[in-house]
N, CA and C of each residue as an Amber inpcrd file, in Angstrom:
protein
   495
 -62.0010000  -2.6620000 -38.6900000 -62.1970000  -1.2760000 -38.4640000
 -61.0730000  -0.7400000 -37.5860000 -60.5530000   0.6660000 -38.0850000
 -59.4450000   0.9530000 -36.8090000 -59.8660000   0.9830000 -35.7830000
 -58.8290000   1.5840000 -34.8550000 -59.2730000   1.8490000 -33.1300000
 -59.6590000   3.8900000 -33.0220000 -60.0100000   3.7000000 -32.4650000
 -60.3710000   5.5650000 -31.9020000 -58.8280000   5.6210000 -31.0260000
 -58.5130000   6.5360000 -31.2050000 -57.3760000   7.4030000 -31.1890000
 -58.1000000   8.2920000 -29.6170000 -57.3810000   7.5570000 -28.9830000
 -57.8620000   8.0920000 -27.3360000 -56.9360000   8.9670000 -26.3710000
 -55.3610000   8.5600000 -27.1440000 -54.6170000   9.3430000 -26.3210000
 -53.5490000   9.9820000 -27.2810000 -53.4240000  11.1190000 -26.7370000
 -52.2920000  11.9880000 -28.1590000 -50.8970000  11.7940000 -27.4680000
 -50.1890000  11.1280000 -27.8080000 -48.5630000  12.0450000 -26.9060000
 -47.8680000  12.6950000 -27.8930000 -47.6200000  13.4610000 -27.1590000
 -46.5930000  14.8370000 -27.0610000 -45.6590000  14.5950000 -27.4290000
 -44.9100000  14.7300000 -28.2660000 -43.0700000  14.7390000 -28.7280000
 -43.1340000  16.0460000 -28.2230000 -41.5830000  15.9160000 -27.2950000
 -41.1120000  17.1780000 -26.3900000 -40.2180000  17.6170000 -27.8540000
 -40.3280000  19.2070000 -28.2250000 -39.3490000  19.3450000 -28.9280000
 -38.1040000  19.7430000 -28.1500000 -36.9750000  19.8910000 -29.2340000
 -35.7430000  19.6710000 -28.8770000 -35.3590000  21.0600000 -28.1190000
 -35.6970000  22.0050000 -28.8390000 -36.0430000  23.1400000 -27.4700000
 -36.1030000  23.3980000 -25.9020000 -37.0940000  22.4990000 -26.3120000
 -37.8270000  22.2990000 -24.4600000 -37.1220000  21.5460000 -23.7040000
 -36.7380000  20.4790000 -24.6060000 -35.4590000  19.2300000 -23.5890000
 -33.9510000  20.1230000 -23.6080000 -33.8100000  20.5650000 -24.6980000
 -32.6470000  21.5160000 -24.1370000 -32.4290000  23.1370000 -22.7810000
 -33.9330000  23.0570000 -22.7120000 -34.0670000  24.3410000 -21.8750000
 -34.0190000  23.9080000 -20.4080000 -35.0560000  22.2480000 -20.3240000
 -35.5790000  21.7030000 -18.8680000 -33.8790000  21.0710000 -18.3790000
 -33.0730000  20.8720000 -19.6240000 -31.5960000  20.1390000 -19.1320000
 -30.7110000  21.0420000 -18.4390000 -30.8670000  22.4870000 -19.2520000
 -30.1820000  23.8250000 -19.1270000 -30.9550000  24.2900000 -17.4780000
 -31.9890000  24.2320000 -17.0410000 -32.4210000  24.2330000 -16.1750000
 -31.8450000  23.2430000 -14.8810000 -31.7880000  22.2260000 -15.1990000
 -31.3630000  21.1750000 -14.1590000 -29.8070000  21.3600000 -13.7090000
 -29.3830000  21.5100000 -14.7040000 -27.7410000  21.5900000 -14.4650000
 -27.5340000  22.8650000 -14.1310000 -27.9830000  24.1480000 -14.1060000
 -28.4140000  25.3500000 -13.5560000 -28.3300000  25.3290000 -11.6400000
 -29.5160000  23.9810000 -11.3940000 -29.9300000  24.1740000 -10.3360000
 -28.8860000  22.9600000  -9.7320000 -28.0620000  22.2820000 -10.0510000
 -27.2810000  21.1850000  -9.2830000 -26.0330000  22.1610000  -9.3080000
 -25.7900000  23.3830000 -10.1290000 -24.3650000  24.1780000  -9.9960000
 -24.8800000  24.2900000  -8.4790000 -25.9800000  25.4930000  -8.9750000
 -26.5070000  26.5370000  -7.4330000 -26.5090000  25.6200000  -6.1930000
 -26.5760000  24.3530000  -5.9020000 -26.5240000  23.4700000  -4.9040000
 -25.3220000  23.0220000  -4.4140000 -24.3850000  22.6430000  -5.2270000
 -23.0020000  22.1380000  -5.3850000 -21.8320000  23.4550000  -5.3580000
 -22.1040000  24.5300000  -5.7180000 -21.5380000  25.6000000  -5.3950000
 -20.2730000  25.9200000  -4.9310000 -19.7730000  25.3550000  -3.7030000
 -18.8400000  25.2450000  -2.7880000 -17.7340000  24.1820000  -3.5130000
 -18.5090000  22.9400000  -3.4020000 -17.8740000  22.1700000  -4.1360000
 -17.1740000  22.2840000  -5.5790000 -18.1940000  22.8470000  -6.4650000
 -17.1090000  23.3520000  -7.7390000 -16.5470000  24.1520000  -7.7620000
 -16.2770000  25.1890000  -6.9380000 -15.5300000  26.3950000  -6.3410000
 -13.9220000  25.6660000  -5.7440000 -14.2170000  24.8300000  -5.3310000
 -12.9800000  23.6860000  -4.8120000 -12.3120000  23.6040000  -6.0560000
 -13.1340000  22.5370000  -6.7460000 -12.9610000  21.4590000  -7.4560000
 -12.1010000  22.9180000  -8.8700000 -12.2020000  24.2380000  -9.4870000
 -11.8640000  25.1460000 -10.2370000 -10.3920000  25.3890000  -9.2440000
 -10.6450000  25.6490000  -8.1060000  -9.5380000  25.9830000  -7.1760000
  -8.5890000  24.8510000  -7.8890000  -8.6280000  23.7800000  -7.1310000
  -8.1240000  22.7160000  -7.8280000  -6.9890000  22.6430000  -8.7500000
  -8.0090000  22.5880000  -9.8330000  -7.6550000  22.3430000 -11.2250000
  -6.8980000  23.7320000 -11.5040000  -6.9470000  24.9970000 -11.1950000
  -6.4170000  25.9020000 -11.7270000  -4.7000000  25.6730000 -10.9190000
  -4.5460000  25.1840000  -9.4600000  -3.2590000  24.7060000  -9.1230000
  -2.6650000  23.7290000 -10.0550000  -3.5620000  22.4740000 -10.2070000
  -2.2290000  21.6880000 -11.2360000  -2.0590000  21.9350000 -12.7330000
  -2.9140000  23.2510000 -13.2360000  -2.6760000  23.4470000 -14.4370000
  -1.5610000  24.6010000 -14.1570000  -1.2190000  25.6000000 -12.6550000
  -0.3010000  26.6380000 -12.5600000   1.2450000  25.7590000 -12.2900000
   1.0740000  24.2620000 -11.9770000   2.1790000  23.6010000 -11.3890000
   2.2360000  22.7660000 -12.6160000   1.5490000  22.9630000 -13.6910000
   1.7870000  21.7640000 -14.8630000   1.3580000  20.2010000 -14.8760000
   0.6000000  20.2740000 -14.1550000   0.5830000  18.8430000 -13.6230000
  -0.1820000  17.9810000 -14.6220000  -1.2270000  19.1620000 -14.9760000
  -2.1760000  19.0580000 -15.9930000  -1.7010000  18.5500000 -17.5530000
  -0.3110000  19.4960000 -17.6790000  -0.0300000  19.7000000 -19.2210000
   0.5540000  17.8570000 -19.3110000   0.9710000  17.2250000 -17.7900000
   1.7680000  15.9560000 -17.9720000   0.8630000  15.4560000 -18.2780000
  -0.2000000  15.2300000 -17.2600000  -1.2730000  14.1060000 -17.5330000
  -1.6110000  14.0710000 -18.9870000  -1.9480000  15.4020000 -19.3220000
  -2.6350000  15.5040000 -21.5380000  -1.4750000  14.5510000 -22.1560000
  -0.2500000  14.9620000 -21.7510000   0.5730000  14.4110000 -22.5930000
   0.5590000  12.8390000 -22.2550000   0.6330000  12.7170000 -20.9640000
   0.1370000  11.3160000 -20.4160000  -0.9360000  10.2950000 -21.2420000
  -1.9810000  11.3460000 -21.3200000  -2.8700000  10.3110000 -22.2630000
  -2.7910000  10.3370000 -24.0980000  -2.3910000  11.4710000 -24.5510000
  -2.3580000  11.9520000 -25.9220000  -0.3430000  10.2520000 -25.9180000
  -0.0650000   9.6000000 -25.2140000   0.7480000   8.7520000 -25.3120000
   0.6660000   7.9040000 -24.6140000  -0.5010000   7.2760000 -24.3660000
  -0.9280000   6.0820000 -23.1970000  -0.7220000   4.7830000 -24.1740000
  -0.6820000   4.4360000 -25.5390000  -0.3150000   3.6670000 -26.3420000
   1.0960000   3.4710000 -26.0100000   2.2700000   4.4430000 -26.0300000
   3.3270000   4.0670000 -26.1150000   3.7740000   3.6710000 -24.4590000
   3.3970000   4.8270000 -23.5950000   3.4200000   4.2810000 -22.1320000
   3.0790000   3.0030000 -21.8980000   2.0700000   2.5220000 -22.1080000
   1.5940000   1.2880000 -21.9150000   2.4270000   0.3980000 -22.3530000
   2.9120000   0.6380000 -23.5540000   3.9650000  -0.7880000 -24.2750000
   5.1800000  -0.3880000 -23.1390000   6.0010000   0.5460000 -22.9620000
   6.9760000   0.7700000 -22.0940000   6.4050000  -0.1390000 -20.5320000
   5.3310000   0.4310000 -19.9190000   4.8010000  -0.3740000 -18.6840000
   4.8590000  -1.8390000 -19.0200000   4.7270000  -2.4910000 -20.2250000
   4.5560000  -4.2070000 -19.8950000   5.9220000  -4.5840000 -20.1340000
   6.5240000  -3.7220000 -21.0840000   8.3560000  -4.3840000 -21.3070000
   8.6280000  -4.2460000 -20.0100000   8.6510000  -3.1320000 -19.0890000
   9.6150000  -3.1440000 -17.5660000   8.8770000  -4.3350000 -16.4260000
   7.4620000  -4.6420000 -16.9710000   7.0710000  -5.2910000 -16.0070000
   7.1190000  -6.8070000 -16.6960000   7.6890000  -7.4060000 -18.3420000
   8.1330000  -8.4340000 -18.1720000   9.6480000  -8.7780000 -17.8120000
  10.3570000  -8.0990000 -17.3370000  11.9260000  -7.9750000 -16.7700000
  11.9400000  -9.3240000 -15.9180000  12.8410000  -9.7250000 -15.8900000
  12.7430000 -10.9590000 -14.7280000  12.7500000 -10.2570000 -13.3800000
  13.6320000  -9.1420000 -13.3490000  13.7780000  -8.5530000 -12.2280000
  12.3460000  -8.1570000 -11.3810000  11.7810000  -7.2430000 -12.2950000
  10.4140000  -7.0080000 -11.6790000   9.4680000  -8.1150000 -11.2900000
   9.0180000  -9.1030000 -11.7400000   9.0640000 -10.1850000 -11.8750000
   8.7280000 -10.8570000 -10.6830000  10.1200000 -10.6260000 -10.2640000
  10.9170000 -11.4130000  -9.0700000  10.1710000 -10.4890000  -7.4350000
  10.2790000  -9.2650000  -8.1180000   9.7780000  -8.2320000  -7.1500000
   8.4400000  -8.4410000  -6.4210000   7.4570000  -8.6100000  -7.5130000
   6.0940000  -8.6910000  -7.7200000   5.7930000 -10.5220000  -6.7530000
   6.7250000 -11.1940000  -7.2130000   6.4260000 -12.4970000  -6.4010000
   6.9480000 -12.3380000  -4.8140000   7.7270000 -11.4110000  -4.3960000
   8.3030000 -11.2700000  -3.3550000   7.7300000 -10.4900000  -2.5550000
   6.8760000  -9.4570000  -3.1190000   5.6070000  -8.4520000  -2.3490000
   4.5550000  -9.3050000  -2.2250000   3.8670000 -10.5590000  -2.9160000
   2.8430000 -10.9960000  -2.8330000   3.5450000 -12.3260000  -1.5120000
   4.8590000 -13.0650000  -1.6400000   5.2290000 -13.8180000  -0.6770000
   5.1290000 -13.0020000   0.8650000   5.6740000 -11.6320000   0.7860000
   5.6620000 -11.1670000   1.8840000   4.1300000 -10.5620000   2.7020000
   3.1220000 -10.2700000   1.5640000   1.9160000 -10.4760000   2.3420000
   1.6290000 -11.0210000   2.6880000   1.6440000 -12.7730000   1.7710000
   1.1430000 -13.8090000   2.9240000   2.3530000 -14.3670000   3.8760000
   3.3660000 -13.6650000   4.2710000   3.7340000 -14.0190000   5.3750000
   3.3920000 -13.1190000   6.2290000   2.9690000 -12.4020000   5.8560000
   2.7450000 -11.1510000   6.9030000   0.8360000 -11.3900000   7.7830000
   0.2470000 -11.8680000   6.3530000  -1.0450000 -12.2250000   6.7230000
  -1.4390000 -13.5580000   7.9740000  -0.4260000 -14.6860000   7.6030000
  -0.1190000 -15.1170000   8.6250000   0.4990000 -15.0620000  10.1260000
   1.1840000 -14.0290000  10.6890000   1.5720000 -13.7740000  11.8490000
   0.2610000 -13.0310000  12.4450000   0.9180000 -13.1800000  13.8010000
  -0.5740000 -12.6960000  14.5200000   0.0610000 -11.5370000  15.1800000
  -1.1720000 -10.3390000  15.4230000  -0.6400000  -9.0530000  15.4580000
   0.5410000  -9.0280000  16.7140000  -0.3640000  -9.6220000  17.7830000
   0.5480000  -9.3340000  19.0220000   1.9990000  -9.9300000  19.0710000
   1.6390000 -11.1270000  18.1270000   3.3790000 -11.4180000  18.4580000
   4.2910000 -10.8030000  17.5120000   3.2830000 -10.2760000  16.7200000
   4.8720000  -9.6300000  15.8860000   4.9670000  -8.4700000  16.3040000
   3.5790000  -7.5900000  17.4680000   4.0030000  -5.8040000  18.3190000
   5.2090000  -6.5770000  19.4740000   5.2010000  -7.9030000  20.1250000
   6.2220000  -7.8800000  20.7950000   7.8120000  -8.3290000  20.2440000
   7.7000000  -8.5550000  19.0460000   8.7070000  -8.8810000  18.2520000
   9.4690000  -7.5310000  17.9750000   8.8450000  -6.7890000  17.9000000
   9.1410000  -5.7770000  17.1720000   9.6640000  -4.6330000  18.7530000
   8.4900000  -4.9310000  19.2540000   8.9440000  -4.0120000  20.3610000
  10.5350000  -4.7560000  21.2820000  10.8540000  -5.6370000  21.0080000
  12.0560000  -6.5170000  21.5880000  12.7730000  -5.8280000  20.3730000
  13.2250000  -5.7730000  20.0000000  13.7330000  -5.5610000  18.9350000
  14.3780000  -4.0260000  18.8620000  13.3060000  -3.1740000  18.9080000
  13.7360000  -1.5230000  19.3650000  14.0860000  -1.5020000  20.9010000
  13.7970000  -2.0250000  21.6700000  14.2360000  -1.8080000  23.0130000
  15.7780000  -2.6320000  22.9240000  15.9030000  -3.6430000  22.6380000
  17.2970000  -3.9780000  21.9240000  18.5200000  -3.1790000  21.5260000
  17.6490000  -2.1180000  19.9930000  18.6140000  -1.6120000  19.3940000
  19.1740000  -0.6830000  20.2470000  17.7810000  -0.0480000  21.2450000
  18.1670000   1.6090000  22.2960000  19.2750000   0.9280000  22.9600000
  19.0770000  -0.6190000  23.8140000  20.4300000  -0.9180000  24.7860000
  21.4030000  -1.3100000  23.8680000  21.4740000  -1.4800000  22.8460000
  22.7800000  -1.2480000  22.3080000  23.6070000  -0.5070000  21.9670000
  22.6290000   1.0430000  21.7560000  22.8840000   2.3520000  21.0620000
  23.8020000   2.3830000  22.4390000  22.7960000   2.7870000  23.2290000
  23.2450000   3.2350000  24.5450000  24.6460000   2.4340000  25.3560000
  24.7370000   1.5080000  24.9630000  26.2840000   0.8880000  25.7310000
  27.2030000   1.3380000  24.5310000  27.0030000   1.1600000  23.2300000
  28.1020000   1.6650000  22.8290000  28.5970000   3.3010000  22.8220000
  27.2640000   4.3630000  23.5810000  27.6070000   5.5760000  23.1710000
  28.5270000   5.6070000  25.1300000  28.2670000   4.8890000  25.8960000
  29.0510000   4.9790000  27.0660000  30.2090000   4.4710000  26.8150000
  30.1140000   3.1900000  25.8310000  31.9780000   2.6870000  26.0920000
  32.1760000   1.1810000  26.4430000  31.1000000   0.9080000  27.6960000
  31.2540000   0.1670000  28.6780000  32.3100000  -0.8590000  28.3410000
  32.1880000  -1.8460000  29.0920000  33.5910000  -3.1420000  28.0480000
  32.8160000  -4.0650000  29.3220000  32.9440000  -5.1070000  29.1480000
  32.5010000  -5.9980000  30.3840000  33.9490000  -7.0620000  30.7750000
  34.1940000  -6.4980000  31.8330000  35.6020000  -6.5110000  32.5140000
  36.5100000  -7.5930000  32.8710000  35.5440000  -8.5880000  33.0770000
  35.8770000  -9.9090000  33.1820000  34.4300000 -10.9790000  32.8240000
  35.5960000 -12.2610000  32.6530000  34.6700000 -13.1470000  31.7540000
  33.8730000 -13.8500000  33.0160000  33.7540000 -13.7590000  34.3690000
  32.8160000 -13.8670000  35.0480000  31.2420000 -13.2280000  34.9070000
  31.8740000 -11.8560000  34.8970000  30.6160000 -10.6330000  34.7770000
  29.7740000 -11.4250000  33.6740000  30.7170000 -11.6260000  32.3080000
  29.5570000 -12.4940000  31.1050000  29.2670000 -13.2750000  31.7110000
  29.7350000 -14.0190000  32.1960000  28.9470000 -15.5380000  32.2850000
  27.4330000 -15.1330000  33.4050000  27.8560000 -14.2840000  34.3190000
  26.5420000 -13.6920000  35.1390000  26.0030000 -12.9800000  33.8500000
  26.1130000 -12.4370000  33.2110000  24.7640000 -11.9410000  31.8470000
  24.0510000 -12.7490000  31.6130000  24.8700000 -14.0050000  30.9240000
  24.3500000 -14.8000000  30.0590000  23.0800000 -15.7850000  31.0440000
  23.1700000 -16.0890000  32.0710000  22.2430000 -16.5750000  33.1420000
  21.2670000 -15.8630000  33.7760000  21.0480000 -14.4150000  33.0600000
  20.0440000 -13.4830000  33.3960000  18.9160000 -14.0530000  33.1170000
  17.6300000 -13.7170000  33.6530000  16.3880000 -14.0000000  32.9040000
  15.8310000 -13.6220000  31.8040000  16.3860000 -11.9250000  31.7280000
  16.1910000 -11.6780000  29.8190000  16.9760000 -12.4800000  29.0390000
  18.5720000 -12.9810000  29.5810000  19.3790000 -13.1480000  28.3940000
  19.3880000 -14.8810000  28.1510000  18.0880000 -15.3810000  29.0620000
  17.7700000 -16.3750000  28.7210000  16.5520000 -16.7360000  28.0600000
  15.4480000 -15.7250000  28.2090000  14.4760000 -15.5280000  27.1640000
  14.5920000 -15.3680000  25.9390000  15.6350000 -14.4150000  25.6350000
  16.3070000 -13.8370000  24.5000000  17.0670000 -15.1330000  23.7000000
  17.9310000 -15.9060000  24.4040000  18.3690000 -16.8510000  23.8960000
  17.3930000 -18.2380000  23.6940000  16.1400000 -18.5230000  24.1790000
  15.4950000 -19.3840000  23.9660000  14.6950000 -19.4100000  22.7330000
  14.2090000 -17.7060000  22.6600000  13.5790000 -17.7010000  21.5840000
  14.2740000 -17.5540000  20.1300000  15.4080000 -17.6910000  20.1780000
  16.5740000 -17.1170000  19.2660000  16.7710000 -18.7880000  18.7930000
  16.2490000 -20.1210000  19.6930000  16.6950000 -20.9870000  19.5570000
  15.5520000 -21.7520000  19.0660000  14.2820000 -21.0840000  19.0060000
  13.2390000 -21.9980000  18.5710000  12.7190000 -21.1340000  17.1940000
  13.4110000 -20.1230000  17.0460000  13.7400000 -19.6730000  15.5310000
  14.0200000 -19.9730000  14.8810000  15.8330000 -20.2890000  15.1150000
  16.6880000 -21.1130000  14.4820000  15.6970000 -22.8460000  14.4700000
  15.3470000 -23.1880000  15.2640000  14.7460000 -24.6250000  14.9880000
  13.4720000 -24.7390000  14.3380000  12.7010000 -23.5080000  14.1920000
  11.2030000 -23.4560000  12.8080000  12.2330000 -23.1930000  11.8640000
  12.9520000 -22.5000000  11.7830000  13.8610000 -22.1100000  10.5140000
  14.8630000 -23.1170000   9.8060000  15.0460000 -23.9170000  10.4630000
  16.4480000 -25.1320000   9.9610000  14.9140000 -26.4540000   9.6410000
  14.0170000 -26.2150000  10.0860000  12.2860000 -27.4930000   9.7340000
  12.3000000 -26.7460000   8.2980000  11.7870000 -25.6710000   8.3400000
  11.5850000 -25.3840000   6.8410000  12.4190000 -25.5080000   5.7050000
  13.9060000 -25.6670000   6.2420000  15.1360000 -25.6430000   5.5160000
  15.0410000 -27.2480000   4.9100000  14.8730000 -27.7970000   5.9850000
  14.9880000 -29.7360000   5.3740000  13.6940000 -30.0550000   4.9660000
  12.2060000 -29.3820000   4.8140000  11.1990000 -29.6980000   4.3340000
  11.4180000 -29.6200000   3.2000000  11.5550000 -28.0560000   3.0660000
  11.9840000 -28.0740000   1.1860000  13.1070000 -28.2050000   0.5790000
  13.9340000 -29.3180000   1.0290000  14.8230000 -29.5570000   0.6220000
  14.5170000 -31.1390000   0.1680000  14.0520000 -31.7180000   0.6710000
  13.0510000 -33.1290000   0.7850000  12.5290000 -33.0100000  -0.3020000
  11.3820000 -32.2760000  -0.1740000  10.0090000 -31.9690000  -1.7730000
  10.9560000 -31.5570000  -2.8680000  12.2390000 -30.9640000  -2.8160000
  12.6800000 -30.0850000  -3.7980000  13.4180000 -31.5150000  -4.6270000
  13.8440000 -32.2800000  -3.7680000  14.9060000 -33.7410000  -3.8350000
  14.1280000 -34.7120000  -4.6970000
């Protein structure tokens, strides 16, 4: 025997879902307001500056762009680029902040005393006066660390020269 028919549903006609949608998007303008007032602002600048007409053309040729983007990016050159930005992050990821703000700050305080003696002239007059420089306490800091540079730098030189051998 069938079942009794207990509950009816409703098919919304297409009407009503088009009116309650027309409604909703009605009431998220009236809320958002400001924002699409921007967002027209906007768009009416890069369509007065063209910016717009590039991008259409941009995509109405994203097939041929695209083949152009992988030929320049199989170049050896680029290549080479791309391995040399990713080497230099992780060297960069490895240093620690402070020693490379005092690296750096040695470095510009450096270039100013150099700017600055050569915009005076100076000459250092006799080879005594150097030899009193060179026994300074900066110009022995300066030279120590200049020397344990050169000595991480000449380790890495004969490491991979070893593995490379």
């Amino acid at each position: 025997m069938a079942k009794a028919i207990t509950q009816i549903r409703e098919v919304p006609r297409p009407e009503i879902e088009q009116e309650q949608a027309m409604t909703e998007i009605m009431s998220e303008i009236v809320a958002n307001k400001d924002v699409i007032l921007k967002t027209i602002r906007i768009m009416k600048g890069l369509q007065e500056t063209k910016v717009l007409d590039v991008v259409e053309s941009m995509i109405d040729q994203r097939t041929e762009i695209g083949a152009i983007a992988i030929q320049q990016v199989n170049q050896p050159a680029i290549r080479n680029v791309i391995k040399n930005a990713m080497n230099a992050f992780s060297f960069l990821g490895e240093l620690q902040p402070g020693e490379v703000s005092d690296v750096l700050e040695g470095l510009s305080h450096g270039f100013k005393r150099m700017a600055e003696s050569g915009q005076e002239g100076k000459k250092q007059s006799s080879l005594w006066q150097l030899r009193k420089r060179l026994w300074s306490r900066e110009m022995r800091a300066a030279m120590t660390s200049m020397m344990n540079f050169m000595d991480g730098l000449g380790e890495v030189f004969l490491r991979n020269r070893r593995e490379n051998s």
